[in-house]
N, C-alpha and C positions, 0 to 999 in steps of 0.2 A: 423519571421522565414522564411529561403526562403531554395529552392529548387536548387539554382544555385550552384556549387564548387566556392570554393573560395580559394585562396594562402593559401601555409605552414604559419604558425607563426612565423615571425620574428624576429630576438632579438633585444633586445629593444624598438620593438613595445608593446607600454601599451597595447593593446588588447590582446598580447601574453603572459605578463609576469603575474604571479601569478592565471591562469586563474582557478585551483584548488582551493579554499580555505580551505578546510577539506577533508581529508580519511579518512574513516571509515571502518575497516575490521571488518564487523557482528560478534557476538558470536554466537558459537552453542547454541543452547537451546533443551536436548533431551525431546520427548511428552510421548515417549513410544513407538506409533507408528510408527514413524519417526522422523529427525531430523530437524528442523528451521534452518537460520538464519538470525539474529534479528542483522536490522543495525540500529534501530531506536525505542526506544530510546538510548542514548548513553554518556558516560559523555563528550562529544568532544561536543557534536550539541542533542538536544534535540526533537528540530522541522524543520522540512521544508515546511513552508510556513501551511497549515493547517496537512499536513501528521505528526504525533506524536508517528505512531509506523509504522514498516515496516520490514516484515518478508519474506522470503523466503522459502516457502514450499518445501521440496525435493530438488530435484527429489528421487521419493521413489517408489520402486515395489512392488506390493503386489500380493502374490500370490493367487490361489484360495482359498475361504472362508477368505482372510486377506483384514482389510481392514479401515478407519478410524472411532470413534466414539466420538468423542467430544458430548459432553452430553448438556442437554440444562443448559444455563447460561445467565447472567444477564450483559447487557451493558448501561449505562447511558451519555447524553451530549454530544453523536459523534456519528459517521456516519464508516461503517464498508465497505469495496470495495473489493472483492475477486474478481480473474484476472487469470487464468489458462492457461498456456504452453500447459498441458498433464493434460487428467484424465477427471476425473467429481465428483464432489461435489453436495451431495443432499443436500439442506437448508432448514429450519422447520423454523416455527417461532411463536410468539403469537397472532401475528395478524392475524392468520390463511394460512399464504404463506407455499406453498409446489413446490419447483424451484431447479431443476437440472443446475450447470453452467458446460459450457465446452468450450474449449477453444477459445479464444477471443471474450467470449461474457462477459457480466458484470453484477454482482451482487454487488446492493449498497442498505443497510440496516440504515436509520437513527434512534437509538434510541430516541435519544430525552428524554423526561420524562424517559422513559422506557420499554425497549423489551426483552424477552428471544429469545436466537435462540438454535437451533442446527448443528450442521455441518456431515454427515456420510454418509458412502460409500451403495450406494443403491443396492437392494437385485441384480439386474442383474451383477452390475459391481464387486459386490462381489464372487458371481459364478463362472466367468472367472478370475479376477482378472484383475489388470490394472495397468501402472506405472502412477504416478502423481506429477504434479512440476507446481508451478504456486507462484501468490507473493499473499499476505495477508495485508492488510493496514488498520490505523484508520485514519479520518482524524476529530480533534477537530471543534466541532463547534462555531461558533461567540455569543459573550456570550448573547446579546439577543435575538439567537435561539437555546440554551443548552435546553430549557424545551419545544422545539416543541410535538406534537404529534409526535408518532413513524409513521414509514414510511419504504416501502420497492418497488425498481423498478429493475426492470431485463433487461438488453437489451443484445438482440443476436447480434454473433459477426457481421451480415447483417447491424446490425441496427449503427454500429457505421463506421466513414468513415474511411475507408484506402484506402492509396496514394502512388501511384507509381514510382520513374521517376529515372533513372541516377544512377542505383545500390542500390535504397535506399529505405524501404518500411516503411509503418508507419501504425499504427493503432489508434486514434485518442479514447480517452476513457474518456476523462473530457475536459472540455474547448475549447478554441481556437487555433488551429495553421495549419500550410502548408494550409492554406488556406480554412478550412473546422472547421465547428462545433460541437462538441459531442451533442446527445441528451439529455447527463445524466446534469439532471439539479445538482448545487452543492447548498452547503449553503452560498460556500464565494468562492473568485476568486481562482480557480481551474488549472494546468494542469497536464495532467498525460496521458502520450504518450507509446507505445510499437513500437521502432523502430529498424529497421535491415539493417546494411551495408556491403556492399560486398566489399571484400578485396581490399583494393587501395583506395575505396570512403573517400570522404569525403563530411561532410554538416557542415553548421554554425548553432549555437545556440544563438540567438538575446536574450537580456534582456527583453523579451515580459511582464514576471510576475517577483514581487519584489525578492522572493528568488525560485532559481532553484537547482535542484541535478539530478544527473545521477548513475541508481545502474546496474552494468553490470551484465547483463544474463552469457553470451559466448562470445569465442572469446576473440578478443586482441584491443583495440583500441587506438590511440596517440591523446596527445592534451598538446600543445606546448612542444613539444621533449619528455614526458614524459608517457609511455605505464603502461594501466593498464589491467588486464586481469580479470576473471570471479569474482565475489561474492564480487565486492567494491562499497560505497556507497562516491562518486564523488561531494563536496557540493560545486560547481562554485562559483566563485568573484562575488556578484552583480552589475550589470549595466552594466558589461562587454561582448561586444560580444567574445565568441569563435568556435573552428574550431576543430571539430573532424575527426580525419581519422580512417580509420579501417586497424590496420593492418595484419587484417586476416578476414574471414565471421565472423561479429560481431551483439548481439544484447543487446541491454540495454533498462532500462524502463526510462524515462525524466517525471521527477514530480516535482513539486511545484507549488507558487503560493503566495499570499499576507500573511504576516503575522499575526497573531492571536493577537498580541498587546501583551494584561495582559497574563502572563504565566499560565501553568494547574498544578493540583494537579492529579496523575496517582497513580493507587491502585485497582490491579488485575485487572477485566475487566472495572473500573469506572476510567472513566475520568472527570475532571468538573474544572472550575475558581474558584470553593467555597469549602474549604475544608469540610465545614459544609454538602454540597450534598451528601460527599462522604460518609461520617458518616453516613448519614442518609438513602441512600441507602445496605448501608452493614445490617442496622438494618431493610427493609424493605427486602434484599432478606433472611435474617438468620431467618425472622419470617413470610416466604411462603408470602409475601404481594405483592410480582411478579404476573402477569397473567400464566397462564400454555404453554405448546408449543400442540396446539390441536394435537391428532396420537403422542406424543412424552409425554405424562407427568410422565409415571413410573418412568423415572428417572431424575437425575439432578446432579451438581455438587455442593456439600456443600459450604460454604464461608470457605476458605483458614484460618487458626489459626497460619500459619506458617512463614506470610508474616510483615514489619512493616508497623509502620503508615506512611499513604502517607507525603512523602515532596515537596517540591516547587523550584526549581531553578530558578536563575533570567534570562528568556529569554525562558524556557520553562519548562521543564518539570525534574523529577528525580526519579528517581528507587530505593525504600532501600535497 
């Protein structure tokens, strides 16, 4: 991936033509508290590279005393990456973590065997009240490290590189690119960028990792004649370089990375290659056999009755 402009897309340039491979327009998903939207999973594209769910929180305001409470719950066989615009998110966990994220820093949580978390808006920011908008992502883990120890790392937005040059800003939050390395260590080849173009710009997006996508924030962007504008989840040709312009201040998030191989079984918060794990964890959190969330255990969220049995698609994943 470089930094230099590079020409429009020409026609009949293979690098030009079909540079899109998938659109995905998110569905809403209401919480209660706010609204999602969930560009992944999808019946179009299931995964991108290891990312298998990918939601957009907000943008949501909340006035005084309102505020989020996701209760603590139960995730198995992946790794969980919250990313904040706006706001702050308090995180709980069983491991004993208590970690405020804000934005452009990063919270990445590996279940592994198995973690409870929680997610809620902490007593100050509930006081004043705050708007909050940020994205949400699972990313499956490679199936002989689905049963790691759980794990949890935090890195402020200092801690991760952003690069500046030629109208174009980046914030570097997994892997490798524009020249710099994330600290966040992954399980499997990783990237997942937060970048921002100013109107007129344009950068290229080299084939660096096997599958790439692009979920736009804001803003208007073109790529080969064709403009797409806020909340679309963009799943590029593989091996093909292409050329983004901006045709307005634009910002989108650039993620993927190597493929997962054998597809996953998804089922409420459990993900896993084994349908047998998932079963067996629905029977471990419905009979309290979870760890607790220390400062968080009054409450929790029951295992869902209302949901069906997880299924399997060939290439990743599927939703009943």
């Amino acid at each position: 991936m470089s930094w230099s402009p590079t020409p429009d897309p020409t026609l009949g340039d293979r690098d030009s033509v079909n540079a899109v491979d998938i659109l995905i327009v998110p569905r809403a998903v209401d919480l209660g508290e706010m609204t999602v939207r969930r560009a992944l999973p999808s019946v179009k594209r299931q995964m991108v590279g290891p990312f298998i769910f990918f939601d957009q929180m907000g943008p949501a305001e909340f006035l005084t005393d309102q505020g989020i409470d996701v209760r603590p719950h139960p995730h198995i066989n992946l790794a969980t990456l919250t990313y904040l615009f706006e706001g702050q998110i308090m995180h709980r966990d069983s491991l004993g973590t208590e970690q405020a994220i804000e934005p452009g820093a990063v919270n990445w949580m590996r279940a592994g065997r198995g973690i409870v978390h929680s997610e809620r808006t902490s007593a100050d920011r509930r006081r004043d009240g705050q708007r909050l908008f940020g994205i949400q992502t699972w990313m499956a883990l490679p199936e002989d490290r689905e049963e790691d120890d759980p794990a949890f790392l935090h890195h402020g937005k200092d801690d991760l590189p952003h690069v500046s040059a030629d109208g174009i800003t980046a914030r570097l939050i997994a892997g490798t690119a524009f020249g710099e390395t994330s600290p966040l260590v992954t399980a499997s080849d990783t990237l997942y960028a937060d970048v921002a173009l100013a109107a007129g710009r344009s950068m290229p997006i080299d084939p660096t990792t096997e599958e790439r996508a692009m979920y736009t924030i804001s803003g208007e962007i073109d790529i080969a004649g064709d403009t797409f504008g806020p909340a679309q989840l963009l799943v590029l040709h593989p091996g093909d370089r292409i050329t983004v312009r901006a045709s307005s201040d634009a910002r989108f998030m650039l993620f993927g990375g190597a493929p997962m191989g054998a597809p996953r079984y998804i089922w409420w918060n459990f993900v896993s290659s084994r349908l047998e794990r998932i079963e067996a964890a629905k029977e471990e959190w419905a009979r309290g056999r979870f760890d607790t969330v220390p400062g968080d255990e009054a409450d929790f969220i029951p295992l869902p009755d209302n949901i069906g049995k997880p299924r399997r698609a060939q290439g990743g994943v599927f939703y009943p």
